[in-house]
N, C-alpha and C positions, 0 to 999 in steps of 0.2 A: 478682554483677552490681551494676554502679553505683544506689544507691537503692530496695534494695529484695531478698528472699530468695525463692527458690523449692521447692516442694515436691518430694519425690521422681520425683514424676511428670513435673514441670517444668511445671505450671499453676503461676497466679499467687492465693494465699490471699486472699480476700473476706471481709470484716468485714459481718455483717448489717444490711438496711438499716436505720435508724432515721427513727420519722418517716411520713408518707406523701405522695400527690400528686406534684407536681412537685416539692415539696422532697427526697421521697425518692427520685425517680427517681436526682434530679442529686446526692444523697447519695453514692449506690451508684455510681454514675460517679466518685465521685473515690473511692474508697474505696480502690482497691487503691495501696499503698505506695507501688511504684515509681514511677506515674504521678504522686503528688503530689509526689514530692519530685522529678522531671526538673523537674514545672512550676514549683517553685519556683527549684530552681537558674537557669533559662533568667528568670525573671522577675530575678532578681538581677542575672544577666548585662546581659541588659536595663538596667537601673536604673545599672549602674556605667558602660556605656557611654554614655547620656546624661548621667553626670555631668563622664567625661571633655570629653563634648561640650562642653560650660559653662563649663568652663573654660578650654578652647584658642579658645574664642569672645570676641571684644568687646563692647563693649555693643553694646545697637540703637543710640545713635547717639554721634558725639560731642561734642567738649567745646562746636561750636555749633549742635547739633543737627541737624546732617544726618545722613542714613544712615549708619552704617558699616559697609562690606560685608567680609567676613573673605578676607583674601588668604595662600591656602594659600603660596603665592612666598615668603612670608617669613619661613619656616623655610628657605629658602635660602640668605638674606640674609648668615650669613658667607662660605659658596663664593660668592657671586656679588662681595663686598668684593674677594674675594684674586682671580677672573677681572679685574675690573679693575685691580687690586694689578699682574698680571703685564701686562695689557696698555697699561699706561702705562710699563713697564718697557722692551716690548718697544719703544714708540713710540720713547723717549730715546735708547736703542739705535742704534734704524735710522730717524731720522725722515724720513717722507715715505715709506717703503715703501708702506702702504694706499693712497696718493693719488700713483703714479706720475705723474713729466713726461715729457714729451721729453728726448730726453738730447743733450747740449750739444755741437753737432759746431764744433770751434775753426775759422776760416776758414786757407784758408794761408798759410804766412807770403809778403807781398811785401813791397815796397821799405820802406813805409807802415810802422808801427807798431800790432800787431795790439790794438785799442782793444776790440771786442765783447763781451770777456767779463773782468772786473775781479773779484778775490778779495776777500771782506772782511778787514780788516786783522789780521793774527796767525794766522789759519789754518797748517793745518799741510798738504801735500800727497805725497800717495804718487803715483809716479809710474815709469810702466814701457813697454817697447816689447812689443805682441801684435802679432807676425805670424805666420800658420801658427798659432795658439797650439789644441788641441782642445779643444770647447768644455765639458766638463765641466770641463780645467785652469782655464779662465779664469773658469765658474761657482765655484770653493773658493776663488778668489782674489777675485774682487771681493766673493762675501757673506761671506769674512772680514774685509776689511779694511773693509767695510761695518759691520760686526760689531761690530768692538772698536776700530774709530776713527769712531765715528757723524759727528762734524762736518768731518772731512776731506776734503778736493780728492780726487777719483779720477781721475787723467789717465792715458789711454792712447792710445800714438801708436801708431794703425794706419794698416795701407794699404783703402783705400778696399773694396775686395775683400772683405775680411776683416769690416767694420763694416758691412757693408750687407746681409744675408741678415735677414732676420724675426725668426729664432730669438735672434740674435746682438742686435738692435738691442734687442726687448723685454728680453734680460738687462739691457744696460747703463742701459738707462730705467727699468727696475725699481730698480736700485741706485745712481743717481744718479750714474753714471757720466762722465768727459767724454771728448771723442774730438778728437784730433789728426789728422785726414788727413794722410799725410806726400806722398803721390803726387804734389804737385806740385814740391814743396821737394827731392825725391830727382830727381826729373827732370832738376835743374838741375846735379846731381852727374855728377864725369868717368865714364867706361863702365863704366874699374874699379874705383872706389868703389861705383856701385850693383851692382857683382858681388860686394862686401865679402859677411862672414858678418853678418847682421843684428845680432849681437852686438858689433859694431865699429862698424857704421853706427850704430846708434842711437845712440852719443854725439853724432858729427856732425849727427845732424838735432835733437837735446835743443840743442845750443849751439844751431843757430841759431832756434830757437823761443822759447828763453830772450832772446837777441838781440833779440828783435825786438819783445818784450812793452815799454809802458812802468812810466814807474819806476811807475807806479800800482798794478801789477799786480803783487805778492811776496806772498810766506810768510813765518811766523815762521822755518821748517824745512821740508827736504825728504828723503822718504826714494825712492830712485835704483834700482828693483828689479827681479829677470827676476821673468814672468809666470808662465809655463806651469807652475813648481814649487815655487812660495811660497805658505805659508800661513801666515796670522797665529794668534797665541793672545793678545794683547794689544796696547793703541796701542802701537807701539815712541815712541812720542816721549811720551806720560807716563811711560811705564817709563825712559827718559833723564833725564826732568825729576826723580821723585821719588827716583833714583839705584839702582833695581834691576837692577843691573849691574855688572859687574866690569871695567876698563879697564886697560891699559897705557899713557901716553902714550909719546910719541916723547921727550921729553926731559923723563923724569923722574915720576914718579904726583903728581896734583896732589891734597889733601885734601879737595876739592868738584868738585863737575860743572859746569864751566866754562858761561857764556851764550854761547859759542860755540865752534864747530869743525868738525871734519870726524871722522866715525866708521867704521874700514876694519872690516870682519868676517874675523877670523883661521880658518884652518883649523885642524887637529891642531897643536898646538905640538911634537909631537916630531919633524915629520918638515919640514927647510928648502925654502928652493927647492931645493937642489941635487940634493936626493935628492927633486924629484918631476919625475920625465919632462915633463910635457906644459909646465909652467912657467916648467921650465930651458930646454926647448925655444924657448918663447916669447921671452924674455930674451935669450937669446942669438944668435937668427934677426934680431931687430930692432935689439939693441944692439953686439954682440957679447961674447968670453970675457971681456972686460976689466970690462962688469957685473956678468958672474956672481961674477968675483973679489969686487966690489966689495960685491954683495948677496946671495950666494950662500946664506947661513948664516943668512941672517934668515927668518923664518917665512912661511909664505903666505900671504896674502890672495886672499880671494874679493870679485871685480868684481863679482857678482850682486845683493849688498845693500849699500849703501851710504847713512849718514844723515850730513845734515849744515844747518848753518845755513844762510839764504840765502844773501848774500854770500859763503858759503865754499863752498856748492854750486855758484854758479856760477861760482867759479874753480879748482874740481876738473872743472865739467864744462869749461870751458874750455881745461885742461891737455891730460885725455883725448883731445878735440876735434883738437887741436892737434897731438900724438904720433901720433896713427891716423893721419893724414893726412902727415904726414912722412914713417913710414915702412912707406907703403901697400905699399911692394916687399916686404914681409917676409910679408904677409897672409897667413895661410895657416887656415879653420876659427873665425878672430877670434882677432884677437894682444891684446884689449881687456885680460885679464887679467896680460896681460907686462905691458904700458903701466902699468895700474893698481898691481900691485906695485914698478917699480920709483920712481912717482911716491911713492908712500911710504917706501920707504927711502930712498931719495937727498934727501928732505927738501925735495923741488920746492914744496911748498902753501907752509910757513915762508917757503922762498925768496920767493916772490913775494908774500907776503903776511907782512910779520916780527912775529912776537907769535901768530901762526893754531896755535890747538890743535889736534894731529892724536891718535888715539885707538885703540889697537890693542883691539878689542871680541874678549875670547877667547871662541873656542866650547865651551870648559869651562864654564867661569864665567860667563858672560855671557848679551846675551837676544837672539842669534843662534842657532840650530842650524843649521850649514854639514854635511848629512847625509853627502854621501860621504865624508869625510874624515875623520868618526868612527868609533871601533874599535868603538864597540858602541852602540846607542839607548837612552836612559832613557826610558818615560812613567812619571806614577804612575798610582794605581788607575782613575782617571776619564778617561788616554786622552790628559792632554796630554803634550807631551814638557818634558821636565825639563833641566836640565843639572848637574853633578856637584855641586852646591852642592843639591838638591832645588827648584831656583826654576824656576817654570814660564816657557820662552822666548818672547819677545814675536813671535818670527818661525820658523818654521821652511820654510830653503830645501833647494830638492834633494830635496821629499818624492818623488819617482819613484824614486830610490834604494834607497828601501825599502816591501817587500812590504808589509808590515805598515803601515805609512801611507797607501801607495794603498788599501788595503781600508778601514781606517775612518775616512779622510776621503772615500769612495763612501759610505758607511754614516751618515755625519754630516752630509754635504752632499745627502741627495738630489735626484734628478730624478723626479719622481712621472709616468709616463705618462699621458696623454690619460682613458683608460679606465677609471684606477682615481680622477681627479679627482675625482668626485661619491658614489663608494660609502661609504657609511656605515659 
């Protein structure tokens, strides 16, 4: 036993007393071993534990003589540096999050010159048509492009419908979203234009919106993009700017990143229009076989993400505009993407614009992922997708495509229900 030995019997040995009176009561009380040496152990105990005390303590007071009270909190003090470390991170990130507005519904366009809402100068803007769009789609898209372009325009041209549910308004005011009403500006469109695939119409109603903006109202750059299946992993327009990207130009690879152009996202480079149904199809419904001769072999481009400098955006959207509307009789599911591919091979931007860099952005190499077109998905270990070079892509569209991307961007983007808000 700790402090002390026991006899056979398991009584505790007594030293006789010495002494008499009180002295020798209290003698023979401490007399047996074990009990002196517990109380001296515990009086040790004792003793170190107030010394510890003394020292993790301040003076009584300080350096001008007020109190000073000991504030346990500040063995906290590096976790609570890095809580704020992260939450100025988070700010720069996404600012205005904590301190939602209203979210900025654009008027629509009339005769007039729509004046109410003025960009600061340089800004960059993404910009896309939600209609129909489900609303967890258009949750992974605006808090990524919220994400990883914190100071960007977020324009979306909805129909009235669409933007006006509770659910739907608090996303885009949370994420500083803006809103184009188109419902009145479609209105004004022939019977079988507003019957277009909204993937057609939305050019026609971006021109005239762009139209009608004054010159006050531009961008450095604009990125031209579907909603419902695009997700970002980085700004695509610093990823442009600092040149993490692989390009082909139209005439020629230039040795820098050009201060202006237009940038088409290429699908699979093995397989041309000719040998893809739905493209050829397109092409050749609107144009006829004499295009396909003419662009047949050249690779495809996907309509769905498109970046480009101002001026050059708006005379791509203007092209598009232009084409859909020609040749409406071809319409069939949205022909946007025939239009779109053959405006780029046939070298229509140059055309009308001589000296205009145009930019084949491969989805190998480059900081698109255009998902169905690819033969197989890279992420690395942490989830983003990659492309064959290991460089993480600044976009990835088409995530519906694959299983594996609807589940962990459900997983990375949640919706936290009602019920589990407040549980600890």
């Amino acid at each position: 036993m700790l402090g002390g030995s026991s006899s056979s019997s398991g009584g505790w040995k007594a030293r006789p007393p010495v002494g008499s009176g009180c002295c020798a009561r209290l003698q023979a009380w401490f007399a047996p071993v074990n009990v002196r040496q517990v109380i001296v152990i515990a009086v040790v105990n004792i003793l170190c534990f107030a010394i510890v005390l003394a020292l993790m303590a301040p003076a009584a007071t300080n350096s001008n003589g007020s109190p000073n009270v000991w504030q346990p909190t500040a063995l906290l003090a590096p976790m609570h540096g890095e809580l704020q470390r992260q939450q100025q991170l988070q700010q720069q990130l996404a600012p205005g999050i904590d301190t939602p507005q209203q979210p900025v519904i654009l008027p629509a366009v009339t005769s007039a010159p729509v004046t109410a809402v003025s960009a600061a100068p340089l800004r960059d803007a993404i910009v896309g048509m939600a209609s129909n769009v489900q609303f967890e789609f258009l949750y992974h898209f605006v808090r990524s492009a919220r994400t990883y372009c914190p100071s960007c325009t977020i324009l979306l041209l909805m129909p009235t419908a669409d933007s006006s549910p509770e659910r739907v308004t608090s996303l885009l005011r949370y994420f500083d979203v803006e809103v184009f009403n188109y419902d009145a500006l479609l209105a004004g469109y022939t019977a079988k234009q507003r019957a277009f695939h909204p993937s057609s119409t939305r050019w026609m109603l971006l021109h005239d919106l762009l139209a009608s903006w004054p010159a006050s109202r531009r961008y450095n750059a604009l990125m031209l993009t579907d909603v419902r299946d695009t997700v970002f992993q980085r700004d695509p327009f610093q990823a442009l700017r600092i040149g993490h990207h692989s390009t082909v130009a139209t005439a020629g690879s230039p040795a820098e990143l050009p201060r202006l152009g237009v940038w088409f996202a290429m699908e699979n480079a093995a397989v041309p229009i000719v040998s893809d149904g739905w493209n050829r199809g397109w092409i050749a419904d609107c144009y006829g076989e004499e295009m396909i001769a003419r662009v047949g072999q050249k690779g495809v481009s996907c309509s769905g993400t498109t970046l480009a400098t101002w001026d050059e955006a708006k005379l791509y959207v203007r092209l598009m505009s232009d084409a859909i509307r020609e040749h409406e009789a071809c319409e069939r599911n949205g022909i946007d993407q025939g239009v779109h591919n053959v405006i780029l091979h046939t070298g229509a931007l140059p055309s009308a614009h001589p000296g205009l860099s145009v930019y084949q952005e491969s989805t190998e190499r480059g900081l698109i992922a255009t998902v169905q077109s690819m033969p197989t998905l890279r992420r690395n270990e942490y989830g983003f997708v990659v492309n064959d070079v290991g460089d993480t892509v600044a976009i990835v569209h088409q995530v519906d495509r694959s299983a594996h991307l609807i589940r962990q961007f459900e997983q990375q983007f949640p919706i936290i229900p009602e019920h589990e808000r407040r549980q600890k």
